[in-house]
VORO-8883 format. One line per 3 residues: number of its first residue (from 1); their letters; for each residue x, y, z of N, C-alpha, C, O. Coordinates in nm, 2 decimals, m for minus. Layout:
<recs>
NUM> A> X,Y,Z,X,Y,Z,X,Y,Z,X,Y,Z ~ ... $
</recs>
This chain:
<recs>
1> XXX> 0.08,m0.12,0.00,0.00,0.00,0.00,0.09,0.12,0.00,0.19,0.13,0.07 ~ 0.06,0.21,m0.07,0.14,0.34,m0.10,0.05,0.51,m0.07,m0.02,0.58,m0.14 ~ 0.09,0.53,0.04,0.02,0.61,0.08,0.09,0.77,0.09,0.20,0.78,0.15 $
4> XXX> 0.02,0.91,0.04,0.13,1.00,0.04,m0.02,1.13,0.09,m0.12,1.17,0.03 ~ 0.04,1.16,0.24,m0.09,1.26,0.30,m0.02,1.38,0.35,0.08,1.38,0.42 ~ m0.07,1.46,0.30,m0.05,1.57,0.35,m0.13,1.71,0.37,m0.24,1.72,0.31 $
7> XXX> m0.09,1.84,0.44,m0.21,1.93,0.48,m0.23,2.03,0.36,m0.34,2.09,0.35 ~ m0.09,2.05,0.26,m0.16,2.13,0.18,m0.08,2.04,0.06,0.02,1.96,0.08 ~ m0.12,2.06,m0.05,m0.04,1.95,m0.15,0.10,1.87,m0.18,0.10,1.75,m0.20 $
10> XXX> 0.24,1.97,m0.17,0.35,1.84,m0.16,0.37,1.84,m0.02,0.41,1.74,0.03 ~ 0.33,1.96,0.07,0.38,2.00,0.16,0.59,2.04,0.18,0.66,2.05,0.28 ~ 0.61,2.04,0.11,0.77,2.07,0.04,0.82,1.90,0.03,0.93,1.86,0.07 $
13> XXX> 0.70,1.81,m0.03,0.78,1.68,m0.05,0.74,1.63,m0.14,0.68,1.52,m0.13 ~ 0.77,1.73,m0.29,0.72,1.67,m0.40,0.81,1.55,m0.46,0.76,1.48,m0.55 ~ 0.93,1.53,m0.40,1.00,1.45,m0.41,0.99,1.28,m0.41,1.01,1.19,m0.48 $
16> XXX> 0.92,1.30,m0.26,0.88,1.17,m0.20,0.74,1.12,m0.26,0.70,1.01,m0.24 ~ 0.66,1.22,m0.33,0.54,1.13,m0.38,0.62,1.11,m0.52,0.60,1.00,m0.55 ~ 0.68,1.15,m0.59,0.75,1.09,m0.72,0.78,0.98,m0.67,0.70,0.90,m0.72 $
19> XXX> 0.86,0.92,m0.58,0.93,0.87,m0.56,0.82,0.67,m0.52,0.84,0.55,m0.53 ~ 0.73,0.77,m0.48,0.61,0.65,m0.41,0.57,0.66,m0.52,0.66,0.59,m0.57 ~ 0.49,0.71,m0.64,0.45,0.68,m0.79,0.52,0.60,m0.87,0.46,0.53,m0.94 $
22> XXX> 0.66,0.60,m0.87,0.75,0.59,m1.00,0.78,0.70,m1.08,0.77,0.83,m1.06 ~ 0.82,0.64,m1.16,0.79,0.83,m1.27,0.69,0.86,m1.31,0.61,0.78,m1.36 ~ 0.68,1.00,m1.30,0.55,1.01,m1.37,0.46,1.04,m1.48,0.49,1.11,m1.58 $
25> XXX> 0.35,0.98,m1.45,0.31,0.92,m1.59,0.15,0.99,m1.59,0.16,1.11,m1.56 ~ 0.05,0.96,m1.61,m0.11,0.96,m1.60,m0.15,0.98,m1.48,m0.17,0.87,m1.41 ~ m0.18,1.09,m1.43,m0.24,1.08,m1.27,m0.41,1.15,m1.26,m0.46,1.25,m1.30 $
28> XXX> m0.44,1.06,m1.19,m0.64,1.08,m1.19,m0.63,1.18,m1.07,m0.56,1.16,m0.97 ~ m0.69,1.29,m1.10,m0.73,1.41,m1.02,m0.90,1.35,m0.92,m0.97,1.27,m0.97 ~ m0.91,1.38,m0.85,m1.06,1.40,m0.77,m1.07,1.52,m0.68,m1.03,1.53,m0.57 $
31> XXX> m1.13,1.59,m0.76,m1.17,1.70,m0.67,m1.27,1.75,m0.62,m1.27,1.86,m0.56 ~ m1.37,1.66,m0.63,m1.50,1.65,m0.55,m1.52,1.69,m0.45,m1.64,1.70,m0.42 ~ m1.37,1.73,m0.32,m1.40,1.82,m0.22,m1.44,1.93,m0.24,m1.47,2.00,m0.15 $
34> XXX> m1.46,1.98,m0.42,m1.49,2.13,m0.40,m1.61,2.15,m0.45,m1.64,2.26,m0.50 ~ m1.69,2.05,m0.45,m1.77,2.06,m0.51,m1.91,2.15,m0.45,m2.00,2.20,m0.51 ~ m1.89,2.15,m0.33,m2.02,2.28,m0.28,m1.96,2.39,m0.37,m2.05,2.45,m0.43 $
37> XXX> m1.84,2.44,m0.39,m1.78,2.60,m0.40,m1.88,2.63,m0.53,m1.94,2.54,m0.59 ~ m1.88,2.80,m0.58,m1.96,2.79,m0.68,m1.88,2.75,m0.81,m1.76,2.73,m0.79 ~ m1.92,2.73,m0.95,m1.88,2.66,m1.02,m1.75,2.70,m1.07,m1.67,2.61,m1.08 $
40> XXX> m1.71,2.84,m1.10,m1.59,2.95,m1.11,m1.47,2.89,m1.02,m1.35,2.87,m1.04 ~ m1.53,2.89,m0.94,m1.43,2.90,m0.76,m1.38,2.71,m0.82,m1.28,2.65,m0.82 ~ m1.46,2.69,m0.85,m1.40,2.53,m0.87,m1.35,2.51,m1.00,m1.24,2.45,m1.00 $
43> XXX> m1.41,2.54,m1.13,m1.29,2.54,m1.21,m1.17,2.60,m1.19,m1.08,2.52,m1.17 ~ m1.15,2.70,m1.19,m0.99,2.79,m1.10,m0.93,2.70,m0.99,m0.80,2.71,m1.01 ~ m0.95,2.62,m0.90,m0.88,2.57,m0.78,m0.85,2.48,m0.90,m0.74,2.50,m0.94 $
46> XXX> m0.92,2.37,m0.99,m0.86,2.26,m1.07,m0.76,2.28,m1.17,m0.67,2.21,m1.19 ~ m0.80,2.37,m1.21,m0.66,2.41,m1.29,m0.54,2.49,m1.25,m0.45,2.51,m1.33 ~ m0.55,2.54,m1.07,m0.44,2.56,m1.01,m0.35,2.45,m0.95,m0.23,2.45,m0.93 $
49> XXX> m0.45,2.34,m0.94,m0.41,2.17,m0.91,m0.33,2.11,m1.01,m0.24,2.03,m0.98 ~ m0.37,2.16,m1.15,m0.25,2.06,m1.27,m0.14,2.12,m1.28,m0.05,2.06,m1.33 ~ m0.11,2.27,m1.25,0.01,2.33,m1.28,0.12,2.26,m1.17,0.22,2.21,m1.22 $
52> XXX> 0.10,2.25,m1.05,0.25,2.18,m1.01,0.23,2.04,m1.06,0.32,2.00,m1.13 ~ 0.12,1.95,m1.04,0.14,1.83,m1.08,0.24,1.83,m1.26,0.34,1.77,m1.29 ~ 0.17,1.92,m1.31,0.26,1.88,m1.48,0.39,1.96,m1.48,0.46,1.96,m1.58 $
55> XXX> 0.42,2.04,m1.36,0.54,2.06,m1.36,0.69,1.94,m1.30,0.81,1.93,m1.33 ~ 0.58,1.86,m1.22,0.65,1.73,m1.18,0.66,1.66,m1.29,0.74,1.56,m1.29 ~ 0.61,1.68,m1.40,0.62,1.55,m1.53,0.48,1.45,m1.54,0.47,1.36,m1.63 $
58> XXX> 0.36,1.48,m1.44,0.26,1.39,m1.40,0.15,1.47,m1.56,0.16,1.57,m1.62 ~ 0.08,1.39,m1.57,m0.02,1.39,m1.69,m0.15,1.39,m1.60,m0.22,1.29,m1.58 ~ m0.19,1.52,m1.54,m0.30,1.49,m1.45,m0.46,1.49,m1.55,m0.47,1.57,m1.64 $
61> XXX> m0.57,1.39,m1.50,m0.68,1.46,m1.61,m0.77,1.41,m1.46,m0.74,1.33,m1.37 ~ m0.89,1.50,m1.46,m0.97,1.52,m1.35,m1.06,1.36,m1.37,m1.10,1.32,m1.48 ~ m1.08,1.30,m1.26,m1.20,1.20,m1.28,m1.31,1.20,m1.19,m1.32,1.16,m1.07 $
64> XXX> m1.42,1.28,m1.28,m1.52,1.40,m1.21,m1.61,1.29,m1.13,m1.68,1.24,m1.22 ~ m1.63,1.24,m1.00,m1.67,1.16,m0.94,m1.87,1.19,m0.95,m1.96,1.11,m0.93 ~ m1.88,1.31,m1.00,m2.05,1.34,m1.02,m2.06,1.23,m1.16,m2.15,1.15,m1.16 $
67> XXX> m2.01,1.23,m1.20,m2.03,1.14,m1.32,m2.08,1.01,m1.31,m2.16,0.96,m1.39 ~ m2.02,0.94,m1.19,m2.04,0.82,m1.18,m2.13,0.75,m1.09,m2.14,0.63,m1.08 ~ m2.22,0.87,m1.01,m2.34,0.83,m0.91,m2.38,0.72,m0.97,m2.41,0.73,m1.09 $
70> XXX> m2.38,0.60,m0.92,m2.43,0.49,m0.92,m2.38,0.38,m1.02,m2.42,0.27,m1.05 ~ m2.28,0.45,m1.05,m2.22,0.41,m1.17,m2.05,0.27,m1.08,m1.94,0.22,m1.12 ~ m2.09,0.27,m1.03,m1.92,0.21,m1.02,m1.84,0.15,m1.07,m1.72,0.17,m1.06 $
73> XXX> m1.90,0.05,m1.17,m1.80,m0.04,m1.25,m1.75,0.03,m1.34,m1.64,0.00,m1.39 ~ m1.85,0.21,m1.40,m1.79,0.28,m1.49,m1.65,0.34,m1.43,m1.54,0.38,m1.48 ~ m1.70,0.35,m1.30,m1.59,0.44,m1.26,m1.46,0.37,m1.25,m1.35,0.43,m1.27 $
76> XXX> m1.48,0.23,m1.21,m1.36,0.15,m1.21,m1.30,0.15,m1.32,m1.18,0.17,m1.31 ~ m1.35,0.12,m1.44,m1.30,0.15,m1.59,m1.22,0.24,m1.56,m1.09,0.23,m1.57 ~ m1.32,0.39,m1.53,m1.22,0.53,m1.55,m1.06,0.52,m1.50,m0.97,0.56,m1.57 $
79> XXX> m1.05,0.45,m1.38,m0.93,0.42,m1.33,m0.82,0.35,m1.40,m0.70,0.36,m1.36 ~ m0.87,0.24,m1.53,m0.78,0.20,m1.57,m0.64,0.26,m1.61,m0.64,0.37,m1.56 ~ m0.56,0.24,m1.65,m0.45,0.31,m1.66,m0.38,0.41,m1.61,m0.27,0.44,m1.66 $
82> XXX> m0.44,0.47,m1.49,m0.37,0.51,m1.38,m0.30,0.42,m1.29,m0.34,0.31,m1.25 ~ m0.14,0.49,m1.24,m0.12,0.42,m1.17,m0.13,0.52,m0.99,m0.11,0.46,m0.88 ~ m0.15,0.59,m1.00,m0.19,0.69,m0.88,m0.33,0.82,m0.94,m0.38,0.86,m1.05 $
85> XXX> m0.37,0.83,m0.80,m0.45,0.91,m0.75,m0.43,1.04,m0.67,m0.39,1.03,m0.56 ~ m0.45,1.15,m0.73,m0.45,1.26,m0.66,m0.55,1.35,m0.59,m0.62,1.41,m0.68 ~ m0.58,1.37,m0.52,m0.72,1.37,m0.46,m0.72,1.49,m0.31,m0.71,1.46,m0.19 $
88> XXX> m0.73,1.67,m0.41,m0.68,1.76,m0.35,m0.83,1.78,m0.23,m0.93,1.71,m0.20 ~ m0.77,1.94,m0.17,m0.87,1.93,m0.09,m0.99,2.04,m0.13,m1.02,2.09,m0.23 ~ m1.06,2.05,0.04,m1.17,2.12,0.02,m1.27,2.11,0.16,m1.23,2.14,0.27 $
91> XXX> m1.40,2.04,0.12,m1.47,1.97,0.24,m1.50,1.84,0.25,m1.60,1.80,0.18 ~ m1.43,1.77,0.31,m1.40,1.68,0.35,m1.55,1.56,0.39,m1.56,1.44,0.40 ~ m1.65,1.65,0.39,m1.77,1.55,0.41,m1.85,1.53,0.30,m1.93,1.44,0.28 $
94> XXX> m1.81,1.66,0.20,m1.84,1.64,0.07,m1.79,1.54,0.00,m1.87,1.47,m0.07 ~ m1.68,1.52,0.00,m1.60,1.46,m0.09,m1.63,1.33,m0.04,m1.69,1.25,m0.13 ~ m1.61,1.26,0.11,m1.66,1.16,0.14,m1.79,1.11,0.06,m1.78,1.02,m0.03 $
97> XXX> m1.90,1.16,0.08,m2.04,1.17,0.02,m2.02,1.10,m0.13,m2.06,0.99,m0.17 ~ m1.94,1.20,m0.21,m1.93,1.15,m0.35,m1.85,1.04,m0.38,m1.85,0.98,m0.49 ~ m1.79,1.02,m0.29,m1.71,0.89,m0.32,m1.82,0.78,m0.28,m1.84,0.68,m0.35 $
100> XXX> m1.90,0.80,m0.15,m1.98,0.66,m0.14,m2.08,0.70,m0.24,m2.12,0.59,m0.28 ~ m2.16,0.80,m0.32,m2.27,0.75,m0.41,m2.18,0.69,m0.55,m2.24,0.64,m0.64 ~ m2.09,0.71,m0.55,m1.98,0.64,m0.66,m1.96,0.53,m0.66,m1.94,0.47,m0.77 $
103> XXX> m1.96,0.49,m0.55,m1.86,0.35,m0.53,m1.76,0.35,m0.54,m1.70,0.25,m0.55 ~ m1.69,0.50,m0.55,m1.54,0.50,m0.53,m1.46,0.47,m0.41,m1.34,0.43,m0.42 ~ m1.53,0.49,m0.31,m1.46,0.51,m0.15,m1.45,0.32,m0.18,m1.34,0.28,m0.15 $
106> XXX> m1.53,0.23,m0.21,m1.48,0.07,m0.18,m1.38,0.04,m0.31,m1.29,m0.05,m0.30 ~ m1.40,0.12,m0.45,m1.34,0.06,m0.54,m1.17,0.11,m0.49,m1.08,0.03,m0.51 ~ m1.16,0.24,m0.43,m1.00,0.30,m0.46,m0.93,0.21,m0.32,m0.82,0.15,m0.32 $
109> XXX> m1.02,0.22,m0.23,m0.97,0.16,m0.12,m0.91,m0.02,m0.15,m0.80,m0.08,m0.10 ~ m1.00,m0.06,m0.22,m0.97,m0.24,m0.24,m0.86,m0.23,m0.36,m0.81,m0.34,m0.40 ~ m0.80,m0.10,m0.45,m0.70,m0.10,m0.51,m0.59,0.00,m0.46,m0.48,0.03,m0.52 $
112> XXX> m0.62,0.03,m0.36,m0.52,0.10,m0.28,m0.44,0.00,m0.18,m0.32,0.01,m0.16 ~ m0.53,m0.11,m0.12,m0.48,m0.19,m0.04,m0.40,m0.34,m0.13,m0.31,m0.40,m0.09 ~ m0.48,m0.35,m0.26,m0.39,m0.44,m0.32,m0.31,m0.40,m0.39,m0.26,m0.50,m0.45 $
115> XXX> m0.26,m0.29,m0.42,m0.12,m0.20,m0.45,m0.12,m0.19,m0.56,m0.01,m0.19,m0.61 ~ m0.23,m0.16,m0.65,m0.24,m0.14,m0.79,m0.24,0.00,m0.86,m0.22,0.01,m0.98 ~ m0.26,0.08,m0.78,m0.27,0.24,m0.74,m0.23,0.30,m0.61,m0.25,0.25,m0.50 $
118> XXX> m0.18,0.39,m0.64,m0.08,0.47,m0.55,m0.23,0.58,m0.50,m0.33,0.59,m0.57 ~ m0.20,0.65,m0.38,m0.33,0.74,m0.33,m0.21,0.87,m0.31,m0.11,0.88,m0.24 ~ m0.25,0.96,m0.38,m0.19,1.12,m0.27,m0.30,1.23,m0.25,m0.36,1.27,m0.35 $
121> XXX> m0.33,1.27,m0.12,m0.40,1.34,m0.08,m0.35,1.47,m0.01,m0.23,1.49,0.01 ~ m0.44,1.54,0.02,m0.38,1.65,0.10,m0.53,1.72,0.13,m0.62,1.74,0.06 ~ m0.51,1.78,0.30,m0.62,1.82,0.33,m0.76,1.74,0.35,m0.78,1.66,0.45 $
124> XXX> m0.85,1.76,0.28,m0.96,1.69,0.28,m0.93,1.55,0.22,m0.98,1.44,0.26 ~ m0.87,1.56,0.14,m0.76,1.41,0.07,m0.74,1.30,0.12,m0.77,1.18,0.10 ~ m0.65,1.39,0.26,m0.61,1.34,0.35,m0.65,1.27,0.45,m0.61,1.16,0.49 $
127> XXX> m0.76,1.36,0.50,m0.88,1.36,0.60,m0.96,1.21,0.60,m0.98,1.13,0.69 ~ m1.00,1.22,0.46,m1.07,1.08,0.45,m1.03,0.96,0.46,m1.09,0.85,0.44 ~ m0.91,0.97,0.48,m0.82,0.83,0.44,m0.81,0.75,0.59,m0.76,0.64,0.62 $
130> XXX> m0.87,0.84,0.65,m0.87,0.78,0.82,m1.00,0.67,0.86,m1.07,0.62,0.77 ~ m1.02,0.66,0.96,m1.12,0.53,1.00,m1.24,0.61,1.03,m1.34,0.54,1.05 ~ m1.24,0.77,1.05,m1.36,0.78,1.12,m1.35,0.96,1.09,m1.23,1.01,1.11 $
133> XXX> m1.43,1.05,1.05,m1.41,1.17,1.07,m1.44,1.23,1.14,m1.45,1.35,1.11 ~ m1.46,1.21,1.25,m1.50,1.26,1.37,m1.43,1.38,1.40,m1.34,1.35,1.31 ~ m1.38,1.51,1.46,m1.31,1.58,1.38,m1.35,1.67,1.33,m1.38,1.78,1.39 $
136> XXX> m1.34,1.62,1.18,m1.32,1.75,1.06,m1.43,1.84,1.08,m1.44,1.95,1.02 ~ m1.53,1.80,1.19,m1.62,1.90,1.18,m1.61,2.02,1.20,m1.68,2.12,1.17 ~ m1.48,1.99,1.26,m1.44,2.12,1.40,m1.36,2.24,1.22,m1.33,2.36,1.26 $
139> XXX> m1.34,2.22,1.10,m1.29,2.29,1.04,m1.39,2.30,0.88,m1.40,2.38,0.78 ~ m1.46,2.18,0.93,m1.55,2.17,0.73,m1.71,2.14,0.78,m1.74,2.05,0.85 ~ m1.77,2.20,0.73,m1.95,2.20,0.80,m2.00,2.07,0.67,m2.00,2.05,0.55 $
142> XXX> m2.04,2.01,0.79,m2.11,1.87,0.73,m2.30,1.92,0.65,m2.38,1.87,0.58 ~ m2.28,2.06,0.72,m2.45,2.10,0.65,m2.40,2.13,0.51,m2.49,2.16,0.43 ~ m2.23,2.13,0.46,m2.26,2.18,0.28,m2.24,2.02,0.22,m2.14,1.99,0.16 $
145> XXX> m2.35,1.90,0.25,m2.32,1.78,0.22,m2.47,1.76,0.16,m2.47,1.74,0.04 ~ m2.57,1.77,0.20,m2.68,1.76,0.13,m2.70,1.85,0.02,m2.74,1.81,m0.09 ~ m2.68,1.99,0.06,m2.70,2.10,m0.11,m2.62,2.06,m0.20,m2.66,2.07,m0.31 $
148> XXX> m2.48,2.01,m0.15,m2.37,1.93,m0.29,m2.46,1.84,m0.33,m2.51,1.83,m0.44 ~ m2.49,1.77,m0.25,m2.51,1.60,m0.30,m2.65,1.54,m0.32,m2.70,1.46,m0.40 ~ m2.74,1.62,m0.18,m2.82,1.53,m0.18,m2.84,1.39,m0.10,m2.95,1.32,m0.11 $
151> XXX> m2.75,1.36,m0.03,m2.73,1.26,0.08,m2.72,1.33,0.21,m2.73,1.45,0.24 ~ m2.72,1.22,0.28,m2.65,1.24,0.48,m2.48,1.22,0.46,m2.40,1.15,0.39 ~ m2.47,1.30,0.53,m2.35,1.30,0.63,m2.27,1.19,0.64,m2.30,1.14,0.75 $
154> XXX> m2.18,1.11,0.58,m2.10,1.01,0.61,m2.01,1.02,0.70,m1.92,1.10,0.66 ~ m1.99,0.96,0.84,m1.88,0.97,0.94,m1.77,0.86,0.98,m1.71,0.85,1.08 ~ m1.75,0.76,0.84,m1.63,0.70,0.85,m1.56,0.73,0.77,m1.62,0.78,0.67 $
157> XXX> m1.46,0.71,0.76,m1.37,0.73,0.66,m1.35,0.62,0.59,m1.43,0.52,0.60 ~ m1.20,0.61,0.49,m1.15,0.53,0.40,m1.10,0.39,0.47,m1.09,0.27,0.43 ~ m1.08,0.44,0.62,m0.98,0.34,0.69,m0.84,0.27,0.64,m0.79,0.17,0.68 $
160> XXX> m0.81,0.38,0.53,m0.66,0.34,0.49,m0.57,0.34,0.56,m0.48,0.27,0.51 ~ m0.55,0.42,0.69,m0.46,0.45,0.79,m0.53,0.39,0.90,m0.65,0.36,0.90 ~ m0.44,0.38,1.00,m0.49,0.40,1.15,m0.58,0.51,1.22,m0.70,0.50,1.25 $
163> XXX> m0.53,0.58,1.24,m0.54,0.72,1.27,m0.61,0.86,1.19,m0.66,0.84,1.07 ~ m0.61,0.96,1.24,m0.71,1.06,1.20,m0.58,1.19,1.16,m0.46,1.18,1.18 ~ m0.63,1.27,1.13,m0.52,1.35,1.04,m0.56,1.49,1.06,m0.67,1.53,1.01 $
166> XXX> m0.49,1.57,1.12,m0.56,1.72,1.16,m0.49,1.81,1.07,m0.40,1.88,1.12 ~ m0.50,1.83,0.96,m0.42,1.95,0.87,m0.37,2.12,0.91,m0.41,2.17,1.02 ~ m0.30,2.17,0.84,m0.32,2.30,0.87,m0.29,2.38,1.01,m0.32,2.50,1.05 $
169> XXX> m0.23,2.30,1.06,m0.16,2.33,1.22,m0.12,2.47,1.14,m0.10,2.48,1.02 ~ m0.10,2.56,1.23,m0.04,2.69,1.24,m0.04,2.78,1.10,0.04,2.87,1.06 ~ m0.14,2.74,1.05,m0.16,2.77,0.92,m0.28,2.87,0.92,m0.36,2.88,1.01 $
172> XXX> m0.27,2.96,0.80,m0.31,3.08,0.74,m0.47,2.99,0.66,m0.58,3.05,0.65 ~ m0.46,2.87,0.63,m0.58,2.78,0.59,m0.68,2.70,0.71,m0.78,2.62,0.70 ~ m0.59,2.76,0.85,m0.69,2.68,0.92,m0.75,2.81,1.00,m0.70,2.87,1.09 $
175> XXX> m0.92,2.83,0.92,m0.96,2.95,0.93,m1.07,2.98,1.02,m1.13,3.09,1.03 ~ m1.09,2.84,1.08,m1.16,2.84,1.20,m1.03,2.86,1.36,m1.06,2.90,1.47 ~ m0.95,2.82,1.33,m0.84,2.84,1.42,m0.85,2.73,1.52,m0.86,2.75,1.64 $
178> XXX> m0.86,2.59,1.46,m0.94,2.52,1.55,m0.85,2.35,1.56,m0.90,2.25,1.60 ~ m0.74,2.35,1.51,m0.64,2.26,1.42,m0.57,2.23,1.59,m0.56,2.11,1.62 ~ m0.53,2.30,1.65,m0.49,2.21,1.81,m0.58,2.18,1.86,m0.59,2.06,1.87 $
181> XXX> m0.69,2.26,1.91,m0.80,2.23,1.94,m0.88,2.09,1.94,m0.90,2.02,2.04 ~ m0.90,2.06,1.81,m0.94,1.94,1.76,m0.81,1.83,1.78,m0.85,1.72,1.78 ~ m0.69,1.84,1.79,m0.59,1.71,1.81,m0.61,1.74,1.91,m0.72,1.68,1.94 $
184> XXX> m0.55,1.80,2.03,m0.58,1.83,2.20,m0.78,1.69,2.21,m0.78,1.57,2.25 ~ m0.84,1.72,2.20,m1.00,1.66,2.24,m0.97,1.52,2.16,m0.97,1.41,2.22 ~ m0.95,1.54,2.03,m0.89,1.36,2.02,m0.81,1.28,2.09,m0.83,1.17,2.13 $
187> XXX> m0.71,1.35,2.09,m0.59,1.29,2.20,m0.67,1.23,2.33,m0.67,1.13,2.39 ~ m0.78,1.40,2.36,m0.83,1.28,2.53,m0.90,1.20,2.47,m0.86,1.09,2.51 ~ m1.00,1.19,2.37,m1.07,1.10,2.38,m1.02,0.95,2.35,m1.09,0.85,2.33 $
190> XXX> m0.89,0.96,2.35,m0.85,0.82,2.30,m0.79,0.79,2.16,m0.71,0.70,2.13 ~ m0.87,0.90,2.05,m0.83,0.88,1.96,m0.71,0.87,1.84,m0.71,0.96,1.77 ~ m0.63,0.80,1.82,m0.49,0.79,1.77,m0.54,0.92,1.59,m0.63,0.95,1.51 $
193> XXX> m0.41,0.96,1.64,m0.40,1.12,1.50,m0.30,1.16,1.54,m0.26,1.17,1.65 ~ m0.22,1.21,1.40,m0.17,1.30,1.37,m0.19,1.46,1.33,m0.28,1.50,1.25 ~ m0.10,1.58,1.41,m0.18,1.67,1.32,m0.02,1.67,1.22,0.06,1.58,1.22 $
196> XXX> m0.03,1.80,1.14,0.02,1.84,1.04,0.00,2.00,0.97,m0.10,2.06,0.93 ~ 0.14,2.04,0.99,0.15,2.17,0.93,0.15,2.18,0.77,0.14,2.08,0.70 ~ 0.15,2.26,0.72,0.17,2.29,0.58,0.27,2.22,0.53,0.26,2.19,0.41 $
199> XXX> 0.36,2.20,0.59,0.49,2.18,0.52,0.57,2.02,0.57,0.68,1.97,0.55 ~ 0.45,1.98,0.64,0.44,1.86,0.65,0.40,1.71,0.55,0.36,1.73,0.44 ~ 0.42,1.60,0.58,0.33,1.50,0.49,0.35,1.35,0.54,0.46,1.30,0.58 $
202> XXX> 0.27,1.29,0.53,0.31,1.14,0.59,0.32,1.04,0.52,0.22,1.03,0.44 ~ 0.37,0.96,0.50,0.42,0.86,0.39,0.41,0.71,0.48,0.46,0.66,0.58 ~ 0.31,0.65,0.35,0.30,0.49,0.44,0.35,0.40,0.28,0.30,0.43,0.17 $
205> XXX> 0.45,0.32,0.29,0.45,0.25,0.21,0.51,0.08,0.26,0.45,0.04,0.36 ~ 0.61,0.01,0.21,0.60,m0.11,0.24,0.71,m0.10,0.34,0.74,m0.22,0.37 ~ 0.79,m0.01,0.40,0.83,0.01,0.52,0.78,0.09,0.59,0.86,0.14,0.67 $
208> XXX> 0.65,0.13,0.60,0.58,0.12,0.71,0.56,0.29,0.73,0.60,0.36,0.64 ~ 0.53,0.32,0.80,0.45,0.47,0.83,0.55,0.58,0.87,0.60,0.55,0.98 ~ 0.61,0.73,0.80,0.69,0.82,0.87,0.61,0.98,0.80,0.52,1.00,0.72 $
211> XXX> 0.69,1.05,0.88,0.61,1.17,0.87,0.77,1.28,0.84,0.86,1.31,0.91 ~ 0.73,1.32,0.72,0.85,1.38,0.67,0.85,1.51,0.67,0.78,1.55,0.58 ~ 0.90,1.61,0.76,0.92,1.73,0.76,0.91,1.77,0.91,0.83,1.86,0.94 $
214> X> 0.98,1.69,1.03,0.96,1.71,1.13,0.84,1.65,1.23,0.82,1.69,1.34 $
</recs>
């Protein structure tokens, strides 16, 4: 399993997701975290998303997860020929949402865990890749989940990791101001997380889980 999380895209380790991809080649965008924003606001964040990726050498093309409501085997198709997944941020209960009326959240997960595709996330990306979101509330309002979508509230995550992932520590993006806060109340409650500054990112691959940038 090849896992590359962090709070704002390389977080200064564009290195190490090359490095967990191979070289790069074709990479599936999902940006479905932005999908409450208005339509403007979200074409502009996607096409601020392929400029570093195609500066790395990556061939990013978006795989618009609205497309495939109920669709899953289409969507699994879409995935053919990717060997990684990029999957920026936004809100985090949105994006969850679209991945389960997709069938993406079981298809990327059961090819994430059999190592057929590489995952890099960041932020909301990130967020989901945990066992539970309990959390993210404290930074992304789960009320922009029905006007996106049309569904409830999904509160587990991907369960690709252990642990829960608090982005945006000391960051100008965490605009609720609420990023210790929320790791501090996880921590009591028991719950295993990491937070993460900007310039942070965590890397799980077949030696096992580190956090590069301090």
């Amino acid at each position: 399993m090849k896992l590359f999380l962090s709070s704002y895209r390389f977080g200064g380790h564009s290195d190490a997701f090359v490095q967990l991809t191979g070289p790069p080649s074709d990479l599936a965008v999902i940006a479905n975290a932005s999908d409450a924003w208005p339509t403007a606001a979200r074409d502009s964040s996607l096409l601020s998303e392929f400029a570093p990726l195609r500066a790395l050498g990556y061939r990013p093309t978006e795989v618009d997860l609205r497309e495939y409501v109920g669709r899953p085997a289409a969507f699994e198709r879409a995935l053919d020929g990717f060997g990684a997944v990029w999957v920026r941020g936004g809100n985090t209960f949105v994006l969850r949402a679209q991945l389960a009326r997709s069938g993406a959240d079981r298809i990327l997960s059961e090819r994430v865990r059999g190592g057929s595709i590489a995952y890099g996330g960041y932020s909301a990306g990130a967020c989901v890749a945990a066992p539970s979101l309990i959390g993210v509330e404290d930074a992304d309002d789960p009320g922009e989940v029905r006007p996106a979508t049309g569904t409830d509230t999904v509160w587990d995550g991907l369960n690709l990791v252990d642990f829960s992932i608090v982005p945006h520590l000391n960051s100008v993006l965490d605009e609720n101001d609420s990023g210790w806060a929320t790791l501090q109340r996880l921590r009591r409650d028991g719950v295993r997380c990491h937070g993460l500054t900007d310039e942070q990112a965590i890397v799980v691959d077949d030696s096992g889980t580190r956090i590069l940038g301090g």
